[in-house]
C-alpha positions in Angstrom: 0.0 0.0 0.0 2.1 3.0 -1.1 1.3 6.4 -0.5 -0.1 8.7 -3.1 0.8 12.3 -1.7 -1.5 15.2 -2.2 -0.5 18.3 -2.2 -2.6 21.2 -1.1 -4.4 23.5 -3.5 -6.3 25.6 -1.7 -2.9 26.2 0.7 -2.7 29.8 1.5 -0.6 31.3 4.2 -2.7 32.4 7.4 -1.2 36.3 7.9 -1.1 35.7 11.3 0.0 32.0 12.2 1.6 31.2 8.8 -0.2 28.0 8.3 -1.9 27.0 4.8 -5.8 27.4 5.4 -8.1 24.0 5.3 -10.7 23.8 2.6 -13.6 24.4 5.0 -11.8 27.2 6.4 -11.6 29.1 2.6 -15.1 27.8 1.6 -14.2 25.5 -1.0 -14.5 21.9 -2.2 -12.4 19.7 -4.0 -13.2 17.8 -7.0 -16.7 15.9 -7.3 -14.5 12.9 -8.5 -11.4 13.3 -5.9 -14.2 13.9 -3.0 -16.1 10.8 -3.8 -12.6 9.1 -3.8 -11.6 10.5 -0.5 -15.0 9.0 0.9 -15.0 5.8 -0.9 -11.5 4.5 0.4 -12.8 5.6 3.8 -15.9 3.4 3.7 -13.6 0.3 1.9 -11.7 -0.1 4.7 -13.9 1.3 7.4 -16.4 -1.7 6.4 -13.3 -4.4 6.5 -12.7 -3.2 9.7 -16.5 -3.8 10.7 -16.2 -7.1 9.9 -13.4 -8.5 11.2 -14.4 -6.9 14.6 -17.7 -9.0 14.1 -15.9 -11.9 12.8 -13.8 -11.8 16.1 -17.0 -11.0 18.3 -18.9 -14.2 16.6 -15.7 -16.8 18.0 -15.6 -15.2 21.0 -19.5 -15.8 21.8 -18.5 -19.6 20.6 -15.8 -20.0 22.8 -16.3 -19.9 26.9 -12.5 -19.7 27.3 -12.3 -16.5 25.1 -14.9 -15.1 26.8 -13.4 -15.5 30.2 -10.1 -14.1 28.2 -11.8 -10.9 27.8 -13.6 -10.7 31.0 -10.4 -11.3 32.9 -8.7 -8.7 30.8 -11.2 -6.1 30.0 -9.7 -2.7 31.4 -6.5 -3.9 29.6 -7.9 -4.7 26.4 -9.4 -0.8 26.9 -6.2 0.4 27.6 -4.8 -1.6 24.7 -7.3 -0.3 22.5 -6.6 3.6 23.7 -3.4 3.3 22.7 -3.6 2.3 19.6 -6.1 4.6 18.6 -3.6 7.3 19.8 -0.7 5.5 17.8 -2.5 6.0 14.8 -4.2 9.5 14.9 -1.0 10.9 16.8 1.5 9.5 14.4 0.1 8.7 11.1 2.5 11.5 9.6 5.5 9.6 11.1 4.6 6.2 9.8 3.2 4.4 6.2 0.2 4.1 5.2 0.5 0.4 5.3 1.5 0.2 9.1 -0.9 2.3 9.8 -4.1 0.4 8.4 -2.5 -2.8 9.7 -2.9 -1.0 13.5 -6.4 -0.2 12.2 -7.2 -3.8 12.1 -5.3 -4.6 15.1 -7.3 -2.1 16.9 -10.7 -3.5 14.9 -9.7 -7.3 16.0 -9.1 -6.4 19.7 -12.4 -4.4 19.9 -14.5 -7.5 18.6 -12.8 -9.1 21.8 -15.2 -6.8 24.4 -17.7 -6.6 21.9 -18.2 -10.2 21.7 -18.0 -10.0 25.7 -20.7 -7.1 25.4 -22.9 -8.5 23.3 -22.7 -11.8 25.1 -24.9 -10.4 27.8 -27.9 -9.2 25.7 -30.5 -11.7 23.6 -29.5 -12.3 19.8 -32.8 -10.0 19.2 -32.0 -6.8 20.8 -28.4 -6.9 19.7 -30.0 -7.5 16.2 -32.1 -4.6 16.8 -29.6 -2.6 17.9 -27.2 -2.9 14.9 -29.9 -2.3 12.1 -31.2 0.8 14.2 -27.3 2.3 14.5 -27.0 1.1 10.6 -30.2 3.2 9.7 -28.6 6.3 12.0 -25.4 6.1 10.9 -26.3 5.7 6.9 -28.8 8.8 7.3 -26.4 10.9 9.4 -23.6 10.1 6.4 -25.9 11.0 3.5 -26.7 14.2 5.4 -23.0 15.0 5.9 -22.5 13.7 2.1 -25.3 16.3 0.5 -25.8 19.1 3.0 -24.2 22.5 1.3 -24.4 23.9 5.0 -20.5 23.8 6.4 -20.8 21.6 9.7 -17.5 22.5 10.9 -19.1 25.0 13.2 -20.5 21.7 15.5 -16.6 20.6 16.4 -16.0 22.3 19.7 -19.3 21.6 20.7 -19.4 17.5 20.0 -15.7 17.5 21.4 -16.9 18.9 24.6 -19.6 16.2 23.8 -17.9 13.3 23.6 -15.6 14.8 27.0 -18.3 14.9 28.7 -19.9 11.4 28.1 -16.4 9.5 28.9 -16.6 11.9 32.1 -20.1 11.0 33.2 -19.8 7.1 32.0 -16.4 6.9 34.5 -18.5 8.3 37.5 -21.4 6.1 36.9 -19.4 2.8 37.3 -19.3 4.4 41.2 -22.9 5.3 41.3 -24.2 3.1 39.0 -27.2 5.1 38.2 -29.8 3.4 35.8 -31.1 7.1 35.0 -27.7 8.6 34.6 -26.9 5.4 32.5 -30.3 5.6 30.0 -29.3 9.6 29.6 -25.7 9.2 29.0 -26.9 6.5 25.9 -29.6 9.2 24.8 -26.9 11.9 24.6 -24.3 9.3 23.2 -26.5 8.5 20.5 -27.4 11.7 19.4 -23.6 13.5 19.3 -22.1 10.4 17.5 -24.8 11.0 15.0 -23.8 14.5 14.6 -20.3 13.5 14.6 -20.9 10.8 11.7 -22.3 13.5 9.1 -19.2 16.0 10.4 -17.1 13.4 9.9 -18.2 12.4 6.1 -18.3 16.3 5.6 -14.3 16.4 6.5 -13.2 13.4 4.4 -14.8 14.4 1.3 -13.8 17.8 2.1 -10.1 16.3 1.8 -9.1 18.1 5.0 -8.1 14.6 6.1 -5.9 14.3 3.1 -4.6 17.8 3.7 -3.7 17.0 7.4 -1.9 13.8 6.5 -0.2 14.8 2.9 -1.5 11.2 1.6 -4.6 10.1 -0.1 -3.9 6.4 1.7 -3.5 7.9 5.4 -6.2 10.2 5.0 -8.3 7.0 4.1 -6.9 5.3 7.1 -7.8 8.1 9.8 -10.8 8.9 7.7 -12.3 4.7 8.4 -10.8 5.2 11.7 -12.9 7.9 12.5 -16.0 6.4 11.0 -15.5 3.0 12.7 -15.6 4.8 16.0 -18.9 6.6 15.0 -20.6 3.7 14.3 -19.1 1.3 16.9 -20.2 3.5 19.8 -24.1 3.9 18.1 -24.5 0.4 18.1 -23.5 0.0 21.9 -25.2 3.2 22.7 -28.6 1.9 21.0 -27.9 -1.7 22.8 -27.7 0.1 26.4 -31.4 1.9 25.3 -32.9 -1.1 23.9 -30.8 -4.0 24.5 -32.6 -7.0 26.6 -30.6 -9.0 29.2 -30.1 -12.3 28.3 
């Protein structure tokens, strides 16, 4: 997987910080043909990634011993995880685009480990229900963010802050454990990784993803990355609202 390097065209110098502007930030789109590019390698890999995280989930619902694997190591698998994510965002200019897609299915292969343990605790129904429910979200949420003329870049701070804020209230809720608190950090959960999904499609086919990373194969990388993420934590939000205990 070699890298195809882009180079910017809409750069121009910020008078103050001396930084090339991003394409949002000067109003302006690239190519119909390079965006749909941009969003198509995204979605390739983003949907590999989907399924060899549900590959991994399916033998671990099979198997008791992997189960107890990834009970026994949960917090650790979650660090694991954390790290990685942060090996590939933080240094994707620093390594190729090959290593870094292989850390993307790393990361994708470890997270079907505590998914299959998640999962494992619902009935094959609701979990069923779940996923075609996130799957409907996510797919109108990434049309929006595909069509929409209106710039979303204006919703960043405010999903960041967001997605801070659900981590924050999810960690103090393994104290209280708070039914209510739990049913309203889902609700919230469900509706920024929405908004977060059509941001997310408006940036890739914007090619600020491309711009960031100077390669049209990292840009895909972080860009499936990204979307993986959206949809992973729908589908577990909308299992935690409608989800029934096996």
């Amino acid at each position: 997987m070699s890298d195809q390097r882009v180079s910017n065209p809409y750069a121009t110098p910020d008078s103050v910080s001396g930084t090339a502007a991003s394409p949002t930030a000067l109003g302006v789109k690239p190519d119909a043909r390079l965006a749909q590019a941009f969003l198509t390698q995204a979605f390739v890999w983003m949907f590999v990634g989907l399924i060899v995280s549900a590959g991994v989930a399916f033998i671990v619902q099979s198997n008791a011993r992997l189960v107890g694997f990834a009970a026994e190591n949960f917090f650790l698998l979650m660090i694991a995880q954390l790290a990685l994510v942060i090996a590939i965002s933080w240094g994707i200019n620093r390594i190729s685009a090959t290593v870094a897609l292989g850390l993307f299915f790393v990361y994708a292969a470890s997270l079907g480990l505590t998914i299959g343990l998640i999962v494992a605790g619902y009935t094959q129904a609701s979990v069923v229900t779940a996923f075609l429910s996130a799957s409907a979200m996510f797919g109108a949420a990434a049309i929006y963010g595909h069509v929409t003329k209106r710039s979303l870049a204006g919703l960043r701070g405010i999903l960041f802050m967001g997605v801070i804020g659900i981590l924050v209230a999810s960690v103090l809720n393994i104290f209280l454990a708070s039914d209510g608190l739990s049913w309203l950090i889902s609700i919230v959960g469900v509706v920024i990784f929405t908004a977060l999904t059509a941001y997310d499609v408006q940036r890739i086919q914007n090619g600020e993803l491309a711009i960031q990373t100077g390669s049209m194969e990292k840009a895909a990388v972080i860009g499936a990355l990204t979307l993986y993420l959206d949809f992973v934590n729908l589908f577990l939000f909308m299992l935690r609202l409608f989800g029934g205990r096996d």
